[in-house]
Short mmCIF file of the C-alpha atoms (twelve columns), coordinates in Angstrom:
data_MODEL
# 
_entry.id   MODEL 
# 
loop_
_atom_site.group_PDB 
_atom_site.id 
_atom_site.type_symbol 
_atom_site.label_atom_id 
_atom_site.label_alt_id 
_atom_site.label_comp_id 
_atom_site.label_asym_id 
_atom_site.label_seq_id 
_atom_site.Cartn_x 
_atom_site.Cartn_y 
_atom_site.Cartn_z 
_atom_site.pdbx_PDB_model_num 
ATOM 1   C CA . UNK A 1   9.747   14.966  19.678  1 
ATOM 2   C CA . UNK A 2   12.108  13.272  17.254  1 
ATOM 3   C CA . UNK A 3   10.823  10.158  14.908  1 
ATOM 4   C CA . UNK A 4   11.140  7.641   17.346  1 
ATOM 5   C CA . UNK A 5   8.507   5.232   15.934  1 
ATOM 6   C CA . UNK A 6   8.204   3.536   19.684  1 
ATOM 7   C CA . UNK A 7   7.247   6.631   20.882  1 
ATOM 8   C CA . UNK A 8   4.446   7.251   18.328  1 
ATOM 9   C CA . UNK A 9   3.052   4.259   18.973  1 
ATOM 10  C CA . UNK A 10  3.091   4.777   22.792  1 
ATOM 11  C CA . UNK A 11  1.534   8.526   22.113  1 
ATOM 12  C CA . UNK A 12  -1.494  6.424   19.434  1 
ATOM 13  C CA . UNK A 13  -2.146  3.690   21.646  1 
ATOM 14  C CA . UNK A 14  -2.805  5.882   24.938  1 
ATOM 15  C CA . UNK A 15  -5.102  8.126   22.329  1 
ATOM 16  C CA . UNK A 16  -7.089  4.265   21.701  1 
ATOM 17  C CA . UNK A 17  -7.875  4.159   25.498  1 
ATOM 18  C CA . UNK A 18  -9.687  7.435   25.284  1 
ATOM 19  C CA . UNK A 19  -13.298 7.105   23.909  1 
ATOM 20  C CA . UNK A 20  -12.887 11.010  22.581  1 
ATOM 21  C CA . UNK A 21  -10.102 9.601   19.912  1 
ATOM 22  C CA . UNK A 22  -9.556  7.109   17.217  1 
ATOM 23  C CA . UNK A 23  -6.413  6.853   15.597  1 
ATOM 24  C CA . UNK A 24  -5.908  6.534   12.102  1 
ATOM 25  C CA . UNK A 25  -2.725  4.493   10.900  1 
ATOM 26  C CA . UNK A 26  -1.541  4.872   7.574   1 
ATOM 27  C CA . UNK A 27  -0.891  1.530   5.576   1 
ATOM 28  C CA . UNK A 28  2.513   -0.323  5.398   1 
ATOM 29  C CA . UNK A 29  4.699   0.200   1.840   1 
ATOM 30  C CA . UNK A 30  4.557   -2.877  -0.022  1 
ATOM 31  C CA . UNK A 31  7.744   -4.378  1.172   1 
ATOM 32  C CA . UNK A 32  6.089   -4.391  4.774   1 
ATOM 33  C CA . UNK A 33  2.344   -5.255  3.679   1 
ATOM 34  C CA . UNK A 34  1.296   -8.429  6.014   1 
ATOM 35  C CA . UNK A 35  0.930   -11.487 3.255   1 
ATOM 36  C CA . UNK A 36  -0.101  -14.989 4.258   1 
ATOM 37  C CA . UNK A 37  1.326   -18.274 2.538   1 
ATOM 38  C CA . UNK A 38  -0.590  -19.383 -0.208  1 
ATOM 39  C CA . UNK A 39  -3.013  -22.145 -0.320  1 
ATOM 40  C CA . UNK A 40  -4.211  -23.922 -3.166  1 
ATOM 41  C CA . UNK A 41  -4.336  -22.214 -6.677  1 
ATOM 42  C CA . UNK A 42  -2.613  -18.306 -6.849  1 
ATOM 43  C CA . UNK A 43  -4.454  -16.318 -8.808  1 
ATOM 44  C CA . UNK A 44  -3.463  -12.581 -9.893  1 
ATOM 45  C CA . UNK A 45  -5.864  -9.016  -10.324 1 
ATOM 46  C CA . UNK A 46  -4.901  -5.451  -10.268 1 
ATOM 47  C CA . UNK A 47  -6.119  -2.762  -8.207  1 
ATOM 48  C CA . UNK A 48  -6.410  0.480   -10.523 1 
ATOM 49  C CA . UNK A 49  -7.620  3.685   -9.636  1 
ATOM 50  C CA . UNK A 50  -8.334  6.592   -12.189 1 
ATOM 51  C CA . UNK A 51  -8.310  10.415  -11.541 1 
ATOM 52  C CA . UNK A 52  -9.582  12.350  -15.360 1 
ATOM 53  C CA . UNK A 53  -10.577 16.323  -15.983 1 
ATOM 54  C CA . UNK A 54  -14.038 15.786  -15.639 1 
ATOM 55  C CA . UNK A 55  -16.914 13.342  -15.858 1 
ATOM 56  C CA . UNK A 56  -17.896 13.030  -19.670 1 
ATOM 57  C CA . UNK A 57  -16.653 9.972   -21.170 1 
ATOM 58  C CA . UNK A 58  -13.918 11.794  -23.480 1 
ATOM 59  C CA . UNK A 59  -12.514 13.735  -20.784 1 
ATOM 60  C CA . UNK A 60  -9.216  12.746  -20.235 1 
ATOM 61  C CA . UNK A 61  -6.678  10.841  -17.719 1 
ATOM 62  C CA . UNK A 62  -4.391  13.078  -15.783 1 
ATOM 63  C CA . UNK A 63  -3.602  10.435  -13.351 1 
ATOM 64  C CA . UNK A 64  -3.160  6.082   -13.474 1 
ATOM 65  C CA . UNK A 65  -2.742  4.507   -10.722 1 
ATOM 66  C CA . UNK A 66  -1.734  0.246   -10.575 1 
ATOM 67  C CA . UNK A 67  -1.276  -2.232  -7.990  1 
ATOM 68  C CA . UNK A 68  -0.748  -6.116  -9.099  1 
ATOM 69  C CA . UNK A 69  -1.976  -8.275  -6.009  1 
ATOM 70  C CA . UNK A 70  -2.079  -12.480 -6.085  1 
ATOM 71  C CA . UNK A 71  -4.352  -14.179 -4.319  1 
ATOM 72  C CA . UNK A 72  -5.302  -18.055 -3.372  1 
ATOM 73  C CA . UNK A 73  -7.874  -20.267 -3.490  1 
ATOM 74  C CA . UNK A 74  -9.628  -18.544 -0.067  1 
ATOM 75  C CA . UNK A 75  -9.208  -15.362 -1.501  1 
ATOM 76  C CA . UNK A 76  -6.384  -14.097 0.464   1 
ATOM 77  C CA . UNK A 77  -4.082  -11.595 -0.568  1 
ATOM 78  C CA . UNK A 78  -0.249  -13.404 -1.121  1 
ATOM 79  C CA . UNK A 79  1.540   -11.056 -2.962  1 
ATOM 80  C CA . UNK A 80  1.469   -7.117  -3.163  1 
ATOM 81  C CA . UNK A 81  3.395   -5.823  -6.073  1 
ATOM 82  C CA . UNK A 82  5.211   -2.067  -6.352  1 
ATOM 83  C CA . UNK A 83  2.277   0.323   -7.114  1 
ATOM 84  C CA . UNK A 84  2.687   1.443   -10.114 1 
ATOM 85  C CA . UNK A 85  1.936   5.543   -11.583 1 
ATOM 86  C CA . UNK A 86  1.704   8.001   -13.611 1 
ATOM 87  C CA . UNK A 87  0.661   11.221  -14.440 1 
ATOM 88  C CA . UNK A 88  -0.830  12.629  -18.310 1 
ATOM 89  C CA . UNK A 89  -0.742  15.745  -19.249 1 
ATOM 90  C CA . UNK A 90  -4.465  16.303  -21.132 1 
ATOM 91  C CA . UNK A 91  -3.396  18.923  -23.145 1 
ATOM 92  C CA . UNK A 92  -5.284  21.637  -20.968 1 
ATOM 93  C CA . UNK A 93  -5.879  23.518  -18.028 1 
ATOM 94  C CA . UNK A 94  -7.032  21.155  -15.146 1 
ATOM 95  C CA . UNK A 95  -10.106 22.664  -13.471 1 
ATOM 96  C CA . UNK A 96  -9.887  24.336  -10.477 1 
ATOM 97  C CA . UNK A 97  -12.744 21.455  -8.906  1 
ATOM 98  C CA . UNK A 98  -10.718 18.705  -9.609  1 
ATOM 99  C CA . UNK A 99  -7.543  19.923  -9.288  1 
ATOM 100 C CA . UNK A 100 -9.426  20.935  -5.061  1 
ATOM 101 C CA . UNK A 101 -10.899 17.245  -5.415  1 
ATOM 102 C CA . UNK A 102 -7.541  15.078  -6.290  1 
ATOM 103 C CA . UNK A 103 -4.775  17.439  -5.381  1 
ATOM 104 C CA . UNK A 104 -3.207  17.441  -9.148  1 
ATOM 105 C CA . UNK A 105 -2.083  20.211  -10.404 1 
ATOM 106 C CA . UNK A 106 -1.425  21.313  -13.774 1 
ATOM 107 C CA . UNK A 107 2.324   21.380  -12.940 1 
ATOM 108 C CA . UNK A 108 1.737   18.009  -12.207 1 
ATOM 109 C CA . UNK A 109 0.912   16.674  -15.406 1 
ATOM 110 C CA . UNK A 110 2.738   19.427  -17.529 1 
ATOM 111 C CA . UNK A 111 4.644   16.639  -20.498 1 
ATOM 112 C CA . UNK A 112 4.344   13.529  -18.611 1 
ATOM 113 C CA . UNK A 113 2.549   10.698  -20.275 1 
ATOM 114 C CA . UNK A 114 0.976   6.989   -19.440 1 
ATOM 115 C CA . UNK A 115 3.374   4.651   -20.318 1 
ATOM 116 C CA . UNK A 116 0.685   2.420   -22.266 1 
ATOM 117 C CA . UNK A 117 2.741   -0.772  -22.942 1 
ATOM 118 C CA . UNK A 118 3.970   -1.255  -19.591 1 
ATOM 119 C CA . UNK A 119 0.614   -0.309  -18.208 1 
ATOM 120 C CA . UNK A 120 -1.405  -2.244  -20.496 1 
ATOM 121 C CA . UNK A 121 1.360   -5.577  -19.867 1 
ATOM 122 C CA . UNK A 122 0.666   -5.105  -16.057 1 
ATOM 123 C CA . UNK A 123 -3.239  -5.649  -16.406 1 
ATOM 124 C CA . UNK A 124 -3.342  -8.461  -19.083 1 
ATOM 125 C CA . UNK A 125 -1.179  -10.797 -17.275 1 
ATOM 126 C CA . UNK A 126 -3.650  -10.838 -14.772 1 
ATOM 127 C CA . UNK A 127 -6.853  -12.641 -14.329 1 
ATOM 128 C CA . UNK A 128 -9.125  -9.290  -13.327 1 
ATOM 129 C CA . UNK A 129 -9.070  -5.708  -12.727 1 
ATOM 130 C CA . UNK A 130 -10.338 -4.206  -9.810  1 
ATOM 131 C CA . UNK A 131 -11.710 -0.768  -9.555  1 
ATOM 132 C CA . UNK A 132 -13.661 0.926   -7.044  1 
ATOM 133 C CA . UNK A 133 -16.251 2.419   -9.842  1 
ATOM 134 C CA . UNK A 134 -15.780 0.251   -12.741 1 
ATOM 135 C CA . UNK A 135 -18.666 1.790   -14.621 1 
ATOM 136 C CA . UNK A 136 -16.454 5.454   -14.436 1 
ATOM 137 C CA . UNK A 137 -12.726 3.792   -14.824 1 
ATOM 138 C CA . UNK A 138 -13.150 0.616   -17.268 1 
ATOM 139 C CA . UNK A 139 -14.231 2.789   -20.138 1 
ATOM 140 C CA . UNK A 140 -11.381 5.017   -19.411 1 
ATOM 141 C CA . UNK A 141 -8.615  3.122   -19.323 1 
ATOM 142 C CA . UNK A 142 -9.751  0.682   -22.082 1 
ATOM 143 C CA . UNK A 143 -10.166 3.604   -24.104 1 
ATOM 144 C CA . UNK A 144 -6.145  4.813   -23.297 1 
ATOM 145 C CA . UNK A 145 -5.266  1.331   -23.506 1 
ATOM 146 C CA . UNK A 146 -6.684  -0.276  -26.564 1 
ATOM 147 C CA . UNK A 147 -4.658  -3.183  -25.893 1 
ATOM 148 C CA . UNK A 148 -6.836  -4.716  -22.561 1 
ATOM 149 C CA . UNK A 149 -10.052 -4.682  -24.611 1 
ATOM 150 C CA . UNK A 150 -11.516 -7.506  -23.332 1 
ATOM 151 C CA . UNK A 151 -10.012 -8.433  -19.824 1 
ATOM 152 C CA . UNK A 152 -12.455 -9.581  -17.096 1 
ATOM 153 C CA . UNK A 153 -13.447 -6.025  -14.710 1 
ATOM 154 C CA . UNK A 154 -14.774 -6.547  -11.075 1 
ATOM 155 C CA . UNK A 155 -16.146 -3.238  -9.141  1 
ATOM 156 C CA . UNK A 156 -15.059 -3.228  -5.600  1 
ATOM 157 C CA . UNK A 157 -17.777 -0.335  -5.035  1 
ATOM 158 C CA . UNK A 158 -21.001 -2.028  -6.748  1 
ATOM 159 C CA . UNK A 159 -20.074 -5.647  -6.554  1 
ATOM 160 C CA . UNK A 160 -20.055 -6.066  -2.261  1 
ATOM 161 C CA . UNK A 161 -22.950 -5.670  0.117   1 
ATOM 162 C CA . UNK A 162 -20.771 -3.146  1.899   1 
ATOM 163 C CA . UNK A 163 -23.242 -2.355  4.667   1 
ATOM 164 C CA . UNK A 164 -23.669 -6.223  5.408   1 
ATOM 165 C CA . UNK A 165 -19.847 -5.952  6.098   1 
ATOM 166 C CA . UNK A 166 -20.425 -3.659  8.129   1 
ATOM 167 C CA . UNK A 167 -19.449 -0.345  6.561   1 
ATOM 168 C CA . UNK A 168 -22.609 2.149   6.379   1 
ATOM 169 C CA . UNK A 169 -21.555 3.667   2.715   1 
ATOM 170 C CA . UNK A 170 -19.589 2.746   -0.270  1 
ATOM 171 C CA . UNK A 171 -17.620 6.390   -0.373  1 
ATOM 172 C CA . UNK A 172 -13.690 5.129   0.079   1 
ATOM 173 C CA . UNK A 173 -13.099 8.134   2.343   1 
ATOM 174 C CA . UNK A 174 -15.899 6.558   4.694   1 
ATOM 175 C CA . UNK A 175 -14.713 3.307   4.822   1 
ATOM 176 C CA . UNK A 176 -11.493 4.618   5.411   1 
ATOM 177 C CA . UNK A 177 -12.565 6.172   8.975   1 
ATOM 178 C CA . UNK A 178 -13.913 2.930   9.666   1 
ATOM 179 C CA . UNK A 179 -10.994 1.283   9.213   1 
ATOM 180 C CA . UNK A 180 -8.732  3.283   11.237  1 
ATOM 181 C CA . UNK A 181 -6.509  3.545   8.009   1 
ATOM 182 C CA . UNK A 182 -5.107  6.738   6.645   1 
ATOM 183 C CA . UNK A 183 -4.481  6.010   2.805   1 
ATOM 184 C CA . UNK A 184 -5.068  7.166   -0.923  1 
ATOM 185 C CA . UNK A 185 -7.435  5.458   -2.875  1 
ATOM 186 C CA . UNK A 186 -5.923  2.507   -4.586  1 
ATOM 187 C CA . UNK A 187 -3.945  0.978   -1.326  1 
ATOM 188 C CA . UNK A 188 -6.936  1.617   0.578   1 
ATOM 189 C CA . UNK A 189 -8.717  -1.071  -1.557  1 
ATOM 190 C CA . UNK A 190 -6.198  -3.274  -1.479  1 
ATOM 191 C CA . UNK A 191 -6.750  -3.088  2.409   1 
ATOM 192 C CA . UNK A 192 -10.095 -3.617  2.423   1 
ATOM 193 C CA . UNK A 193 -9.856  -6.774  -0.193  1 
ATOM 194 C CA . UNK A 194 -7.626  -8.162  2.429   1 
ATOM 195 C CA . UNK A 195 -10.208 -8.098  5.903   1 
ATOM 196 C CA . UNK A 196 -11.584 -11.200 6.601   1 
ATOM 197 C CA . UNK A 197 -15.979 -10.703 6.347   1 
ATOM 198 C CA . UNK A 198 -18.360 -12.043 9.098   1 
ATOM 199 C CA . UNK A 199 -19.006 -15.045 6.641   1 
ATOM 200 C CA . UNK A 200 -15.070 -15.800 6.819   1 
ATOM 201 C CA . UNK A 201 -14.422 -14.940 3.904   1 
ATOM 202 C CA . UNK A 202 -11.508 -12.259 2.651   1 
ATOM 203 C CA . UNK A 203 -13.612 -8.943  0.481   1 
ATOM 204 C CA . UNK A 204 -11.418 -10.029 -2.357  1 
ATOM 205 C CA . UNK A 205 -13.938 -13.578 -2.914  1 
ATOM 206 C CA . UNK A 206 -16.999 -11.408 -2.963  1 
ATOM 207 C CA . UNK A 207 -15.956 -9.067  -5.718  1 
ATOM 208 C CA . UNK A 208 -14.182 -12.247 -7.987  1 
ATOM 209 C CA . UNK A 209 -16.445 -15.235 -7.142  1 
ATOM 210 C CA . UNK A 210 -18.415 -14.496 -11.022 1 
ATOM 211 C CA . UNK A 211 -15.110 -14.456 -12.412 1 
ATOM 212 C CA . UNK A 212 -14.326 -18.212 -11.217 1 
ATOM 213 C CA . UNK A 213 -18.186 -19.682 -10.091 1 
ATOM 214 C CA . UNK A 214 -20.071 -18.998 -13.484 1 
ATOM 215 C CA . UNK A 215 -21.697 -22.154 -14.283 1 
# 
C-alpha cells in the first residue's frame, strides 16, 4: 500500500465502525493545526515540557521543549507557533531508566546546548507558562533560565478537575487514549487546551482564569 492519505483514512474510518478498534490519529504540524478567529482581547502562553536525568532538583535538563500559543477572550486557541527544541548535554551518562522512559540517548545530547536567550525571549513575551507538572518543570527551567524569574506558571496537570472533564487520570499518556490522539507530550497539551469542556468552556480558561480573575 503506497501513502495515499485517502486510502488511510478509508482503512481508519472502517476500523471506527468496529467496536474491537479505536483509532488513534496523530496531531496536525502547526501549519495545519485548526485555529478559530479571534474574539475580543488575544492573549499569549507557552506550552513547555521538560525531560532532566533524574528527579532531584539539581539534576539536569537533557531535553526543552516550547510551544508559543495565543488565545482570546473565550479561551480559544488562535495562534500555534513553530515548536521550539533542544537538547543539553548534562555532562554525564544518561541513565539507562530515563534514557527507556524518554527515548534520549546519550548520543542525543552529546555537545548540544539550550539556547537560553532565545528560550528565555520566547517565554517572557508571554503572559503564562504552561506545564503539565509545574511543581517538577518551573524550578527547572527557572533555574537554566535565570532570566524568567518571575513570570506567571499555570499547571495543566494540578490546576483542572480532569475527571469532571471527563478523563479518569491526569497521566498524559491516558488522556491521550482518550482522545484518540497519537502525540508527544507538549502538542498533546496543546490539544487538550483546545477541547471545548461540558461547561463550554475551552481547557485553556480553567488552567489561566487566576491569572486574569484575581480580585
Amino acid at each position: 500500500m503506497g501513502h495515499d492519505l485517502s486510502s488511510h483514512e478509508r482503512a481508519a474510518a472502517l476500523l471506527d465502525t468496529h467496536v474491537d478498534y479505536r483509532v488513534l490519529r496523530a496531531l496536525p504540524p502547526p501549519a495545519r493545526y485548526p485555529v478559530v478567529t479571534p474574539q475580543g482581547l488575544v492573549r499569549t502562553a507557552v506550552v513547555i515540557d521538560v525531560e532532566t536525568i533524574g528527579l532531584d532538583p539539581d539534576h539536569p535538563i537533557i531535553d526543552l521543549a516550547i510551544q508559543r500559543i495565543a488565545f482570546d477572550a473565550r479561551g480559544m486557541i488562535v495562534r500555534v507557533g513553530q515548536v521550539r527544541q533542544w537538547f543539553e548535554d548534562p555532562g554525564t551518562a544518561i541513565p539507562a531508566e530515563i534514557t527507556r522512559l524518554t527515548g534520549i540517548t546519550d548520543a542525543d545530547v552529546i555537545g548540544k546546548r539550550i539556547d537560553a536567550d532565545e528560550a528565555a525571549s520566547l517565554i517572557v513575551s508571554t503572559t503564562v507558562a504552561i506545564a503539565h507538572n509545574t511543581a517538577f518543570d518551573a524550578p527547572r527551567v527557572e533555574r537554566r533560565l535565570t532570566a524568567i524569574a518571575g513570570h506567571a506558571w499555570a499547571c495543566s496537570c494540578n490546576e483542572v478537575a480532569w475527571p469532571k472533564l471527563g478523563f479518569d487520570g491526569r497521566k498524559i499518556g491516558k488522556r491521550t487514549w482518550q482522545r484518540e490522539i497519537a502525540a508527544a507530550d507538549e502538542p498533546a497539551s496543546r490539544e487538550w487546551l483546545r477541547d471545548v469542556c461540558s461547561c463550554g468552556q475551552p481547557r485553556v480558561t480553567h488552567i489561566t482564569w487566576n491569572q486574569w480573575h484575581r480580585g
